[in-house]
ZADO-1210 file (C-alpha; in nm, 4 decimals, padded with zeros to 6 digits):
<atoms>
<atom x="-04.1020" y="04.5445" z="-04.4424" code="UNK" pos="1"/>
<atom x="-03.7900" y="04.6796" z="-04.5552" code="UNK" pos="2"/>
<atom x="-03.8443" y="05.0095" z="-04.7327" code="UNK" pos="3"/>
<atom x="-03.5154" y="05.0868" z="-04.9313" code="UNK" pos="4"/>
<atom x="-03.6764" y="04.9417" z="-05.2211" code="UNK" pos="5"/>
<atom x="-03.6747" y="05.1208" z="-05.5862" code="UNK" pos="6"/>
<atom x="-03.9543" y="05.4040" z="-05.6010" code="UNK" pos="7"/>
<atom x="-04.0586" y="05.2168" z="-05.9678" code="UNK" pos="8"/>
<atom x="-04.2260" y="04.9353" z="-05.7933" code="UNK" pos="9"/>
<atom x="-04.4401" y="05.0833" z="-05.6051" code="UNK" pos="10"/>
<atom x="-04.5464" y="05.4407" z="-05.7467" code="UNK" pos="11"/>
<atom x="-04.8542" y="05.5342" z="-05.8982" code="UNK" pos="12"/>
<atom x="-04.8651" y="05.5327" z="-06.2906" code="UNK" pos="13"/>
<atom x="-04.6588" y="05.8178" z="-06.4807" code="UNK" pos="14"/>
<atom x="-04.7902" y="06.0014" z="-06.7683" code="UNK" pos="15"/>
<atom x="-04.4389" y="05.8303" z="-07.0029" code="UNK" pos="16"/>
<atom x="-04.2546" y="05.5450" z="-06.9446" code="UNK" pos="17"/>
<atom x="-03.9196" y="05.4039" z="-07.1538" code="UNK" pos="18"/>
<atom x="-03.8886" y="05.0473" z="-07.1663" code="UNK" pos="19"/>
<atom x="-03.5141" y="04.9304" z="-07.2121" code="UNK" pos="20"/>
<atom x="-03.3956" y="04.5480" z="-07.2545" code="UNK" pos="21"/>
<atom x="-03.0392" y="04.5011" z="-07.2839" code="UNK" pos="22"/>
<atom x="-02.8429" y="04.2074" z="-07.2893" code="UNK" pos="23"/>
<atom x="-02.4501" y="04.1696" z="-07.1934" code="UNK" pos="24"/>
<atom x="-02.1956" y="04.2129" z="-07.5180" code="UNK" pos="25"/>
<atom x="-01.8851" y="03.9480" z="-07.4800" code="UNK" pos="26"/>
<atom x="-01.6511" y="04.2557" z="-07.4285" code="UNK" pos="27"/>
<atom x="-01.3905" y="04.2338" z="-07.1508" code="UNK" pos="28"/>
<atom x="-01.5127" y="04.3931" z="-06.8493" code="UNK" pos="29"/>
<atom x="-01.8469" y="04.4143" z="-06.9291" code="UNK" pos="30"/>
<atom x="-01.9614" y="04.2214" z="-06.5988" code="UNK" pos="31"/>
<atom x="-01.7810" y="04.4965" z="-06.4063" code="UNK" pos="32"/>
<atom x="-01.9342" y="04.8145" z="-06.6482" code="UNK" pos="33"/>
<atom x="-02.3076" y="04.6738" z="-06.5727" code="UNK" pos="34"/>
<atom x="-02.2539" y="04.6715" z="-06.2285" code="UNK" pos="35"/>
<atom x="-02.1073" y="04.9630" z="-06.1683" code="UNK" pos="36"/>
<atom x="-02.3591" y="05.1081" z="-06.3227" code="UNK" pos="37"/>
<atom x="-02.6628" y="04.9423" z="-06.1661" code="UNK" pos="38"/>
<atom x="-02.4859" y="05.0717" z="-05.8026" code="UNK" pos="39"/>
<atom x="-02.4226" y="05.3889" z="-05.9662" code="UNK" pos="40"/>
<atom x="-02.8343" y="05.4124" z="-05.9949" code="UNK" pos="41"/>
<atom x="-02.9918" y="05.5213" z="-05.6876" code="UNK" pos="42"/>
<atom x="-02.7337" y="05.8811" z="-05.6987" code="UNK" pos="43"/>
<atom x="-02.8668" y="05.9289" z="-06.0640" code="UNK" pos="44"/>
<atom x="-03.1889" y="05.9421" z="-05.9921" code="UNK" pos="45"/>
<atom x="-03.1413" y="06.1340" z="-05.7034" code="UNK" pos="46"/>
<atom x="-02.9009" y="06.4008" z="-05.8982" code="UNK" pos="47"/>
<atom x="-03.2175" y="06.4009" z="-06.1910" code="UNK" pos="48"/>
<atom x="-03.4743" y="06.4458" z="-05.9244" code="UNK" pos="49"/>
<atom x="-03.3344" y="06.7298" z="-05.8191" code="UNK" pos="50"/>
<atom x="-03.3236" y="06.8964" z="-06.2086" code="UNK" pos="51"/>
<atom x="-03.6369" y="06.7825" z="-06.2338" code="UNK" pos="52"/>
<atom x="-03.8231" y="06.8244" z="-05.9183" code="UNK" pos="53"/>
<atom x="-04.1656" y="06.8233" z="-06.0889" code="UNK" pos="54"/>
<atom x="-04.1162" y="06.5296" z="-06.2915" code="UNK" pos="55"/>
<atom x="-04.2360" y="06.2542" z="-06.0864" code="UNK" pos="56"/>
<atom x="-03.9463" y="06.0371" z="-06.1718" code="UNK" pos="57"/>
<atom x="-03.8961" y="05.6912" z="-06.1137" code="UNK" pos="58"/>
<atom x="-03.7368" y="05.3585" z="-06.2036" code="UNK" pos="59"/>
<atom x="-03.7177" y="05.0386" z="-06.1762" code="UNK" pos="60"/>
<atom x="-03.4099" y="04.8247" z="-06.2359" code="UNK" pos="61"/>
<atom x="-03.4381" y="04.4675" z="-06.3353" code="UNK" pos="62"/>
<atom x="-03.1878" y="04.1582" z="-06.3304" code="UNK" pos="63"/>
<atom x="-03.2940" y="03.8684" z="-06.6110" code="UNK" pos="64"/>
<atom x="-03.2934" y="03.5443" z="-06.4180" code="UNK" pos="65"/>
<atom x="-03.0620" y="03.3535" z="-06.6733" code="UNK" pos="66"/>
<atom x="-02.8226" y="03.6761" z="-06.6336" code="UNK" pos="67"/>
<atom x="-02.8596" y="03.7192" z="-06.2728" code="UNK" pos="68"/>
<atom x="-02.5539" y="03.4882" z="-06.1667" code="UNK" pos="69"/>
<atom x="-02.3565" y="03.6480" z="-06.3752" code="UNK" pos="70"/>
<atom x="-02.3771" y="03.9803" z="-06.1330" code="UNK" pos="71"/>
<atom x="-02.4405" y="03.7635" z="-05.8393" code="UNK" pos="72"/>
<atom x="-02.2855" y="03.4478" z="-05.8186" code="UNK" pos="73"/>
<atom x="-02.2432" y="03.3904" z="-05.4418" code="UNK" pos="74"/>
<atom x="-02.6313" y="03.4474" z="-05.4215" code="UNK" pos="75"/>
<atom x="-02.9545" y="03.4528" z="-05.5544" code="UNK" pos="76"/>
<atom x="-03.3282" y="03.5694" z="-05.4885" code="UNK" pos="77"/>
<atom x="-03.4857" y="03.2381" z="-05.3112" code="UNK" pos="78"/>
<atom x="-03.7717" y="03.2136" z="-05.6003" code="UNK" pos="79"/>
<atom x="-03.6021" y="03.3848" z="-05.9078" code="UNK" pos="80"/>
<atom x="-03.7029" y="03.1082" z="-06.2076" code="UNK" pos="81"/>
<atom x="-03.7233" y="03.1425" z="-06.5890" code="UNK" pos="82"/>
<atom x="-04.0366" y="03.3056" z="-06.7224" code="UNK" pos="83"/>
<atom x="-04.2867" y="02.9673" z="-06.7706" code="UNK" pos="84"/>
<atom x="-04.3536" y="02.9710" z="-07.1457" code="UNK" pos="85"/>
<atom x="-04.7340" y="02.8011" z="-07.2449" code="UNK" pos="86"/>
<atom x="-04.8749" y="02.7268" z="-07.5589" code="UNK" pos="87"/>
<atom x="-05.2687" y="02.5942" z="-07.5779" code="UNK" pos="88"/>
<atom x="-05.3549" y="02.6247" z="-07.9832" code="UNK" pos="89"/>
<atom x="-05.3625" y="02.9969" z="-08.0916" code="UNK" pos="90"/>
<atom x="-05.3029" y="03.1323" z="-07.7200" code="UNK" pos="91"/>
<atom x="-04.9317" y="03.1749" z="-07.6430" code="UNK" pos="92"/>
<atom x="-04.6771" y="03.3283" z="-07.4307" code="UNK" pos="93"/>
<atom x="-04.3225" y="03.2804" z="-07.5124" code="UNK" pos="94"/>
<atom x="-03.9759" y="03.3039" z="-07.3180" code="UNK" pos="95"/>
<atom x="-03.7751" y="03.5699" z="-07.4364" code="UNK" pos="96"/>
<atom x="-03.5229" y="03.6142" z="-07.1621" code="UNK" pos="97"/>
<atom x="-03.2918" y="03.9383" z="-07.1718" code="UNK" pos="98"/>
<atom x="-03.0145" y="04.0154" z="-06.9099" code="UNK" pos="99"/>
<atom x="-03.1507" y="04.3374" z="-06.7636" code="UNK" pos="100"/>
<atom x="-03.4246" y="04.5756" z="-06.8131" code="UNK" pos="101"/>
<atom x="-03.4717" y="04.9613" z="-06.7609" code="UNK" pos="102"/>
<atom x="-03.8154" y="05.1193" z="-06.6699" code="UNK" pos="103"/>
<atom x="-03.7805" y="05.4558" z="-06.6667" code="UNK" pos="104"/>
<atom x="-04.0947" y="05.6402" z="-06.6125" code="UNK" pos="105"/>
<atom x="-04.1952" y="06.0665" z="-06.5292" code="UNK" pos="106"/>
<atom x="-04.4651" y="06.2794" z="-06.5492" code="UNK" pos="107"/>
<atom x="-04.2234" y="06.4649" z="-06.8531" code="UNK" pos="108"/>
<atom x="-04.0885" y="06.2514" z="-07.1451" code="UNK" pos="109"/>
<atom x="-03.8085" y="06.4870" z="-07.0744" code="UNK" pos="110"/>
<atom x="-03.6626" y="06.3336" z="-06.7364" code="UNK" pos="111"/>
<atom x="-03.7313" y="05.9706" z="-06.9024" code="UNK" pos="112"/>
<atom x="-03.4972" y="06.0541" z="-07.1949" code="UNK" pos="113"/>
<atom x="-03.2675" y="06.2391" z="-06.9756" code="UNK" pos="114"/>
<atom x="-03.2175" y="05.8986" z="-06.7824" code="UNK" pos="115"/>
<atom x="-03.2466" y="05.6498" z="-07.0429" code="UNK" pos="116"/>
<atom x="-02.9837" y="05.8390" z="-07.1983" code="UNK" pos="117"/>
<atom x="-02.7005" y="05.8161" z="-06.9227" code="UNK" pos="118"/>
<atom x="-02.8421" y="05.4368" z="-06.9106" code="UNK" pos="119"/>
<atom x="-02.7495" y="05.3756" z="-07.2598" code="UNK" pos="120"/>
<atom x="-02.4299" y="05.5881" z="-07.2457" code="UNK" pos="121"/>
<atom x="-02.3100" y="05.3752" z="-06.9520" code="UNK" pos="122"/>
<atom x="-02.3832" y="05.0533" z="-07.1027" code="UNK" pos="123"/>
<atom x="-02.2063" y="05.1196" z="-07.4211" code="UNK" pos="124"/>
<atom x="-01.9831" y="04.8245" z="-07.5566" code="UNK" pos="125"/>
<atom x="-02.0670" y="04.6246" z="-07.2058" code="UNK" pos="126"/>
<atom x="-02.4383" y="04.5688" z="-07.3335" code="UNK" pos="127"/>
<atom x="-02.6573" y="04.5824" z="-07.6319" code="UNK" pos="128"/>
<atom x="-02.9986" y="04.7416" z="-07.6791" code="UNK" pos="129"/>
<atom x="-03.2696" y="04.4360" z="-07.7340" code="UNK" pos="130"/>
<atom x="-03.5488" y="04.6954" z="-07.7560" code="UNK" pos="131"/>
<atom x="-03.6866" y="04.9965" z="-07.6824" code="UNK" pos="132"/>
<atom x="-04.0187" y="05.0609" z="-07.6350" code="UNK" pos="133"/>
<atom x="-04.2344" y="05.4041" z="-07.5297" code="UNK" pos="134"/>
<atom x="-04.5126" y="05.3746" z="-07.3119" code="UNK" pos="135"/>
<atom x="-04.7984" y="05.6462" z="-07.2340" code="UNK" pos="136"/>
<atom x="-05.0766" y="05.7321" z="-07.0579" code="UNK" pos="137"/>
<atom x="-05.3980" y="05.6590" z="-07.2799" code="UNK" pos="138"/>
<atom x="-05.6839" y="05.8503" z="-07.2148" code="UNK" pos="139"/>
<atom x="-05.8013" y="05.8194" z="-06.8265" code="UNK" pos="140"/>
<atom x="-05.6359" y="05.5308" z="-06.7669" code="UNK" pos="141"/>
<atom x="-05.7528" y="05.2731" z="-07.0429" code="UNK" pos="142"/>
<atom x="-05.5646" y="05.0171" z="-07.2818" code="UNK" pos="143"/>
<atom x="-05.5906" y="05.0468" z="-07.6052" code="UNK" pos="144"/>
<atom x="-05.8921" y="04.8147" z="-07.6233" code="UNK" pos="145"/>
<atom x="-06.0693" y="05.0959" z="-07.4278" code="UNK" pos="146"/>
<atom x="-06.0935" y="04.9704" z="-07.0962" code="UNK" pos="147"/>
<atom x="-05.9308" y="05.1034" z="-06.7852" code="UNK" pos="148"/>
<atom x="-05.6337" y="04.9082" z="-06.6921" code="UNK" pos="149"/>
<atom x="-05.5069" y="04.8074" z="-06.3512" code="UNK" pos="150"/>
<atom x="-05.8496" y="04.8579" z="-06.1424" code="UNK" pos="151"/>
<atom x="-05.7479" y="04.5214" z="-05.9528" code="UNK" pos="152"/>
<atom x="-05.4290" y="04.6740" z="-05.8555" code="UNK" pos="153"/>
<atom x="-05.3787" y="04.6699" z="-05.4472" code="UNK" pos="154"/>
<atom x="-05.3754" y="05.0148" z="-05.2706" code="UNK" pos="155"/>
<atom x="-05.1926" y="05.2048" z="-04.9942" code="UNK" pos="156"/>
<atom x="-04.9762" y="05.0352" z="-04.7346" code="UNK" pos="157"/>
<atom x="-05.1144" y="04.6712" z="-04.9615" code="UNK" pos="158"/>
<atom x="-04.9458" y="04.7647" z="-05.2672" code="UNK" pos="159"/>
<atom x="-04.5859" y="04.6916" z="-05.0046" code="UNK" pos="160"/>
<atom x="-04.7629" y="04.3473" z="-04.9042" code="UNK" pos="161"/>
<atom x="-04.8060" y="04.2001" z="-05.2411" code="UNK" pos="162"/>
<atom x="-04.5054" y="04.3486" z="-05.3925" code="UNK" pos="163"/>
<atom x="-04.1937" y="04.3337" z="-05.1980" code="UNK" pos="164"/>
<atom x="-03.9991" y="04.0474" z="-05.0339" code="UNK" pos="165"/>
<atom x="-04.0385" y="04.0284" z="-04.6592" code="UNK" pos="166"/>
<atom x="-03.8498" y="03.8306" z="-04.4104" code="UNK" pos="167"/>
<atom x="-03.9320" y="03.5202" z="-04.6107" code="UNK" pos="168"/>
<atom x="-03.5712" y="03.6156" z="-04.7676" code="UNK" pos="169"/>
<atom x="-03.4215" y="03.8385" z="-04.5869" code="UNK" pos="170"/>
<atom x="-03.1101" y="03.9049" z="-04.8071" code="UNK" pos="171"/>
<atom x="-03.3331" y="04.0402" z="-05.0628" code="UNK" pos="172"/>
<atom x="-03.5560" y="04.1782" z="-04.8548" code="UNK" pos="173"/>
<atom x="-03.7622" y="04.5119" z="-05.0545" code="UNK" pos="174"/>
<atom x="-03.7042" y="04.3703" z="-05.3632" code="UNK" pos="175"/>
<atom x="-03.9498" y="04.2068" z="-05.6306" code="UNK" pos="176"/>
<atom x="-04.0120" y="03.9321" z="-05.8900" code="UNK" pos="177"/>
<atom x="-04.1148" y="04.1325" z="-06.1975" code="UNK" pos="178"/>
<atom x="-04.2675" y="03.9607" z="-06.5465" code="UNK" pos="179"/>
<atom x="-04.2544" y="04.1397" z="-06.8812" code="UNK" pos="180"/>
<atom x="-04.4425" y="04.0557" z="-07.1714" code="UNK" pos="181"/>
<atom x="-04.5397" y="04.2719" z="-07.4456" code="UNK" pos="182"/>
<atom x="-04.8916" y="04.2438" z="-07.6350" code="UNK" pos="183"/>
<atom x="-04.9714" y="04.3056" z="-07.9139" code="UNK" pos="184"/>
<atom x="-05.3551" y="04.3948" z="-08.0023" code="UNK" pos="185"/>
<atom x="-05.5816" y="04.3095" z="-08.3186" code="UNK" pos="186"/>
<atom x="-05.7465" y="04.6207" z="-08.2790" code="UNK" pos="187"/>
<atom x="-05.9590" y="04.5544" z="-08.6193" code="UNK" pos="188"/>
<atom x="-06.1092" y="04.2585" z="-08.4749" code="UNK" pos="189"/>
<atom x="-06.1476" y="04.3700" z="-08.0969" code="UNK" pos="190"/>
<atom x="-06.3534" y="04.6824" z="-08.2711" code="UNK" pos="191"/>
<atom x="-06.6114" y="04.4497" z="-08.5078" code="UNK" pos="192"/>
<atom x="-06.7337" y="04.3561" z="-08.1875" code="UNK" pos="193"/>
<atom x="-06.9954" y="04.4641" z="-08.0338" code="UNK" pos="194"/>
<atom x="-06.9662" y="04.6498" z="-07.7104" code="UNK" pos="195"/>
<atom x="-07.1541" y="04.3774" z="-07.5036" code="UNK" pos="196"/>
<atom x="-06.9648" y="04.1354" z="-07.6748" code="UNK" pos="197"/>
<atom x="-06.6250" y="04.3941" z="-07.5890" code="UNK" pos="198"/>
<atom x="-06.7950" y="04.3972" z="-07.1771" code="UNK" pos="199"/>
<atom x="-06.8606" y="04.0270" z="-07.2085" code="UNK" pos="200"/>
<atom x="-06.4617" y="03.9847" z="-07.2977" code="UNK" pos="201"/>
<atom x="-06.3732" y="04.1680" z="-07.0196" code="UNK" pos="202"/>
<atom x="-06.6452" y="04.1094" z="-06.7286" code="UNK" pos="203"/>
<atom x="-06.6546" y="04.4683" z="-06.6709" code="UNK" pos="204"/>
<atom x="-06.8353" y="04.7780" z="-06.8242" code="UNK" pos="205"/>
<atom x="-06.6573" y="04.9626" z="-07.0550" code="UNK" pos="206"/>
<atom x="-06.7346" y="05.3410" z="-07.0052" code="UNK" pos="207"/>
<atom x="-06.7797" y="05.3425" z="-06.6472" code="UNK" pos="208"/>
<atom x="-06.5936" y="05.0782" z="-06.5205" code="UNK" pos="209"/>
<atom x="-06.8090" y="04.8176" z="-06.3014" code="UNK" pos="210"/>
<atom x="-06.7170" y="04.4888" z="-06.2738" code="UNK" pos="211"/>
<atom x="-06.9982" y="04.2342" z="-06.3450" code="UNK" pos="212"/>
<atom x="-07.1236" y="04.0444" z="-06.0788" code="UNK" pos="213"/>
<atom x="-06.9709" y="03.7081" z="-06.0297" code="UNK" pos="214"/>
<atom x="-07.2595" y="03.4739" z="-06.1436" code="UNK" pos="215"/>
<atom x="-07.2556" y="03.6875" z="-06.4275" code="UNK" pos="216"/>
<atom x="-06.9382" y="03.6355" z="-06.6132" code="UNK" pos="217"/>
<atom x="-06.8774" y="03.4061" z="-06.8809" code="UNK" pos="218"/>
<atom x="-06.6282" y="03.1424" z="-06.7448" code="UNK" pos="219"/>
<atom x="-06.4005" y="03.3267" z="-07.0355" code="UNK" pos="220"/>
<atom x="-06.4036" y="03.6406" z="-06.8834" code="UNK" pos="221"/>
<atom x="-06.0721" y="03.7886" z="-06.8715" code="UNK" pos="222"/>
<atom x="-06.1533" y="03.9155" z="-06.4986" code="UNK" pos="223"/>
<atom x="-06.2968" y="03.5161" z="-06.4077" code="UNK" pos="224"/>
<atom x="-05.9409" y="03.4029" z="-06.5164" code="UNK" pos="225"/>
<atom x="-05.7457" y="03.6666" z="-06.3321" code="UNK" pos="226"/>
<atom x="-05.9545" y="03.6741" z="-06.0424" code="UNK" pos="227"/>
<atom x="-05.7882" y="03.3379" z="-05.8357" code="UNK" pos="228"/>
<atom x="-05.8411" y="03.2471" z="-05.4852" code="UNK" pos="229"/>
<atom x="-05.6389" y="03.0366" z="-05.2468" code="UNK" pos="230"/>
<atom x="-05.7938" y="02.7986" z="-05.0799" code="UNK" pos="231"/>
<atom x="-05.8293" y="02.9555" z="-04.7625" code="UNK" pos="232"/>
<atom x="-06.0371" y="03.1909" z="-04.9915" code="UNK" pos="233"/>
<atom x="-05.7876" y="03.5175" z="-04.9902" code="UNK" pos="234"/>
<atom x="-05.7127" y="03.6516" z="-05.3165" code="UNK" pos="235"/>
<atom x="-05.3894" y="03.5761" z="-05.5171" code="UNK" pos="236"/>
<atom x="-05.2568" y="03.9637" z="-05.6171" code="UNK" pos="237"/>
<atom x="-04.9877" y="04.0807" z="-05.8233" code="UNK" pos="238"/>
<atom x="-04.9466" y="04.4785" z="-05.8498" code="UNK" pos="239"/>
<atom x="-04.9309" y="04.5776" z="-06.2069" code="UNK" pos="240"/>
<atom x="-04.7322" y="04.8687" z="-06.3415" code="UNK" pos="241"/>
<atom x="-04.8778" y="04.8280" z="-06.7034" code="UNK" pos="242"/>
<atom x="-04.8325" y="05.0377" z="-07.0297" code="UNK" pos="243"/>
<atom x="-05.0533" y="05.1245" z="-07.3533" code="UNK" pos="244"/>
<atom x="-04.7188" y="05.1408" z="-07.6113" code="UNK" pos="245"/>
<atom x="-04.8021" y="05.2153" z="-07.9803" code="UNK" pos="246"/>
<atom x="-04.7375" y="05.3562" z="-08.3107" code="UNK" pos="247"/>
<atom x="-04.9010" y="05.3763" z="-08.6698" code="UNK" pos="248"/>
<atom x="-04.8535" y="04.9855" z="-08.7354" code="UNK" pos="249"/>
<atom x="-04.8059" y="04.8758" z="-08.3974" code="UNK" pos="250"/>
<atom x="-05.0633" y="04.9098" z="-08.0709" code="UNK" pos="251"/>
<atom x="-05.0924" y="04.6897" z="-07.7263" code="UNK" pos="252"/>
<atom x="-04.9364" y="04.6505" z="-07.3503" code="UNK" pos="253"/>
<atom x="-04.6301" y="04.6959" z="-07.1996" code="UNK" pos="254"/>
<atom x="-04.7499" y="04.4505" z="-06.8890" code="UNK" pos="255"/>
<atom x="-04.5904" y="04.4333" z="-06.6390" code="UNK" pos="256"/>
<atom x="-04.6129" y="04.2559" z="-06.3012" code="UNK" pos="257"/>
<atom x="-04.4365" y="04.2736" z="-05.9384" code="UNK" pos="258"/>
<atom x="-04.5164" y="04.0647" z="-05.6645" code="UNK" pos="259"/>
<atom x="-04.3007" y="03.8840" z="-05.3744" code="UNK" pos="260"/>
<atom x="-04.3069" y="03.5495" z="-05.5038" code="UNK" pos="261"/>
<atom x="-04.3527" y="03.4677" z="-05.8618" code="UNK" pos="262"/>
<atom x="-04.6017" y="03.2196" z="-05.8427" code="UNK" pos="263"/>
<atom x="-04.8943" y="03.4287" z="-05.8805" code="UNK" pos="264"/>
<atom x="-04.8207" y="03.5709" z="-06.2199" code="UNK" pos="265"/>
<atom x="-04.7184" y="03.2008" z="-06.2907" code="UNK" pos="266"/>
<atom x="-05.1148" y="03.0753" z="-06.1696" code="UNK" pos="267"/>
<atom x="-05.2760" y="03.3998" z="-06.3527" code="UNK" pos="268"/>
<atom x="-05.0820" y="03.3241" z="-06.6591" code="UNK" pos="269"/>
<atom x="-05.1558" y="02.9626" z="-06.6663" code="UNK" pos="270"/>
<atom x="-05.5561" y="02.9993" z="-06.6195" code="UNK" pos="271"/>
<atom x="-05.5714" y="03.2730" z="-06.8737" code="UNK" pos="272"/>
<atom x="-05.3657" y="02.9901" z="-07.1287" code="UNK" pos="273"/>
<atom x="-05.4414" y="02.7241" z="-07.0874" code="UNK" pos="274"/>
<atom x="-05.7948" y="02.7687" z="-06.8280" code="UNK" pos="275"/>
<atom x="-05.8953" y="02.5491" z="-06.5838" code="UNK" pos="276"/>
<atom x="-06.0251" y="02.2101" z="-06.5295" code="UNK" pos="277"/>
<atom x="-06.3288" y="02.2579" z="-06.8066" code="UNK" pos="278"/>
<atom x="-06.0974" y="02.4169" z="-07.0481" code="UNK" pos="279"/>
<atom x="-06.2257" y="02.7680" z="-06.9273" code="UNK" pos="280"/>
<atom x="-05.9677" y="03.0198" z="-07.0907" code="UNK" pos="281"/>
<atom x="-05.9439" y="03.4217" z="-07.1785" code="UNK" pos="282"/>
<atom x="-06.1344" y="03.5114" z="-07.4700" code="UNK" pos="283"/>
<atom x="-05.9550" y="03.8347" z="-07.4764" code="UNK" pos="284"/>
<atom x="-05.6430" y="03.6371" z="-07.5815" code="UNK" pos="285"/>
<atom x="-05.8547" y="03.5923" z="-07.8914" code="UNK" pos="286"/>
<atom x="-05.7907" y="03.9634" z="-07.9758" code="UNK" pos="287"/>
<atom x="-05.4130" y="04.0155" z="-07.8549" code="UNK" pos="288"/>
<atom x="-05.0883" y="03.8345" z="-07.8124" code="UNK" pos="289"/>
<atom x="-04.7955" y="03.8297" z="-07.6271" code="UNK" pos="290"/>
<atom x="-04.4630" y="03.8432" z="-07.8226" code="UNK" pos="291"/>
<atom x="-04.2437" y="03.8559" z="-07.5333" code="UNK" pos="292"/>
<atom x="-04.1909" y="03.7283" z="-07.2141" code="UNK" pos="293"/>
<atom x="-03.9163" y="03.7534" z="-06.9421" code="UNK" pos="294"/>
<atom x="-03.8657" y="03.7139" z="-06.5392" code="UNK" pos="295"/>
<atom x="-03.6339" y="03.9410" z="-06.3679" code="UNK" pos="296"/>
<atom x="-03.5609" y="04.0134" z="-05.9996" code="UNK" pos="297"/>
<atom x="-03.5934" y="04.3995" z="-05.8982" code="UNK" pos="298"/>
<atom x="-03.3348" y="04.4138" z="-05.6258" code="UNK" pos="299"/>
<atom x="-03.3347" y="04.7129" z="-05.3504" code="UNK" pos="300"/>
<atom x="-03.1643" y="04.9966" z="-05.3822" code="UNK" pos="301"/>
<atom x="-02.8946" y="04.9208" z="-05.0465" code="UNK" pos="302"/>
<atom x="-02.8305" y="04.5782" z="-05.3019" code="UNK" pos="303"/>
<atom x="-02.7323" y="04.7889" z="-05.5857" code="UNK" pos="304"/>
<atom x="-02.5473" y="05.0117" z="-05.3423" code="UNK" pos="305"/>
<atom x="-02.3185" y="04.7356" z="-05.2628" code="UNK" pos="306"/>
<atom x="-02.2106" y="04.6175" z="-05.6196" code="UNK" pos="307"/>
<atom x="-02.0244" y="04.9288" z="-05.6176" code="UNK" pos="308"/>
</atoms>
C-alpha cells in the first residue's frame, strides 16, 4: 500500500476542523493558480507543522469529479463518478457538486485558520468560496443527536485497507474517493422522543454506547441500514472522518466518507434512502437531512507534487 497519502484521510479525529468548498472563477489562469497551489500543499503543511508542533494538524485535499478533468485531463481516478443523488418521499440526498474542497483540521482552531487562510489567499480571483463551514468536537465524541459518532469506523493498519487505493489503480495509488454531505438536524423533534424511541432510531444505547444485538433492531435502525454485507459475508466499510458543525439557528454533520472505491458509500446511501427489498429505510432520516452532497477524489501527496 502506497503510503504518501495525505495525513487527513487517515488520522484520528481533531478537536476543530474548517470545511472549505470552492469552485473555479472564469479568470484567465485560474486552472494554473489552483494547481499550483494544490502542489504547493504538502510544503505548507509541513512549514505550519513545524510553528505548530503541538497542533495535530492535518488536511485533506479534495478534487470535485465534474472539476477533476479540468486539472487532469490526460487522466483520471479509475472509479471517480458524480455523487448518486436519491429521492424516496421526504428522504433525500441531493448533488451539489463543487470543484475542490479543503478539510483543514488541528487540535488548535489556531493552525486551522492559519491554513485556511493561505488557502483562501492563494485561491483569490482563480476560485470562489461556496461555503465555509466549522466543525468541532462535541462532547466525547457524540453528534448532536447525542450519540457517539464513528464507532463503526475501521482501526489500525484497517483504516489503510478500506481507505486508500491499492494496486487496483496504480496511478492513483494512496489516494481516496471521499463523499460530502452536510445534515442538517430537527433537533426539536429528535428530543420529543423518548430515549428508547432515540436507542430504537439508532440500534445502539445512547449513554454507553452498545450496539443492540442483531435480532433486536428494528429493520429501520440506522445501524441495520449501514451495517451491509457482501455476499461472501465480509463487511462493506467506509472510514468516516465526520463533524458535529453548528450555530444558534443551525446544528447537524459535516459527514464525511473515504474509502477505495466509491461504491460502498453509494450501497450505504442507497439502503438508508430508499431501504431494501421490503421498503426497510432509516428512521433517523426522519429527524435530519442532507442539504448537500458531492464526490471528490483525494489524490496523494507525490500527485500533487507533480502538478507543480
Amino acid at each position: 500500500m502506497a503510503q504518501d497519502y495525505q495525513s487527513g484521510v487517515i488520522a484520528e479525529s481533531n478537536r476543530d476542523a474548517i470545511f472549505l468548498s470552492f469552485n473555479q472563477t472564469h479568470q484567465p489562469g485560474a486552472v494554473e493558480i489552483i494547481k499550483q497551489l494544490l502542489a504547493s500543499l504538502p510544503q505548507r503543511i509541513s512549514a505550519l507543522r513545524q510553528r505548530l508542533p503541538e497542533a495535530q494538524l492535518h488536511l485533506t485535499a479534495a478534487i470535485g469529479s465534474a472539476y477533476w478533468d479540468r486539472i487532469s485531463p490526460e487522466a483520471r481516478p479509475a472509479l471517480l463518478r458524480p455523487f448518486p443523488a436519491l429521492e424516496r418521499g421526504e428522504r433525500v440526498a441531493p448533488s451539489t457538486p463543487t470543484d475542490l474542497l479543503f478539510i483543514v483540521r488541528a487540535d488548535q482552531y489556531d493552525a486551522c485558520f492559519e491554513l485556511s487562510g493561505e488557502i483562501n489567499q492563494a485561491l483569490q480571483g482563480a476560485a470562489e468560496l461556496v461555503e465555509e463551514v466549522h466543525g468541532f468536537r462535541y462532547l466525547d465524541m457524540r453528534d448532536m443527536t447525542g450519540f457517539v459518532d464513528g464507532t463503526e469506523n475501521p482501526q489500525g493498519d484497517d483504516r489503510l485497507e478500506v481507505a486508500l487505493v491499492g494496486e487496483e489503480d496504480p496511478d492513483f495509488a494512496g489516494g481516496s474517493y471521499l463523499h460530502l454531505q452536510r445534515y442538517e438536524h430537527d433537533l426539536e423533534a429528535w428530543n420529543r422522543q423518548s430515549l428508547k424511541e432515540q436507542e430504537d432510531t439508532y440500534g445502539r444505547t445512547k449513554a454507553d454506547n452498545i450496539e443492540y444485538p442483531g435480532a433486536e433492531k428494528s429493520p429501520h435502525a440506522h445501524t441495520k441500514r449501514t451495517s451491509l454485507k457482501r455476499p461472501d459475508g465480509s463487511s462493506i466499510e467506509i472510514l468516516r472522518q465526520s463533524m458535529p458543525y453548528g450555530d444558534s439557528v443551525r446544528k447537524g454533520l459535516m459527514f464525511v466518507s473515504l474509502c477505495r472505491t466509491p461504491e460502498n458509500f453509494e450501497l450505504m446511501l442507497k439502503s438508508m434512502v430508499e431501504g431494501d427489498e421490503q421498503g426497510h429505510a432509516d428512521r433517523l432520516l426522519q429527524f435530519t437531512r442532507a442539504v448537500t452532497g458531492a464526490a471528490f477524489f483525494v489524490p496523494s501527496n507525490s500527485w500533487l507534487r507533480r502538478l507543480a
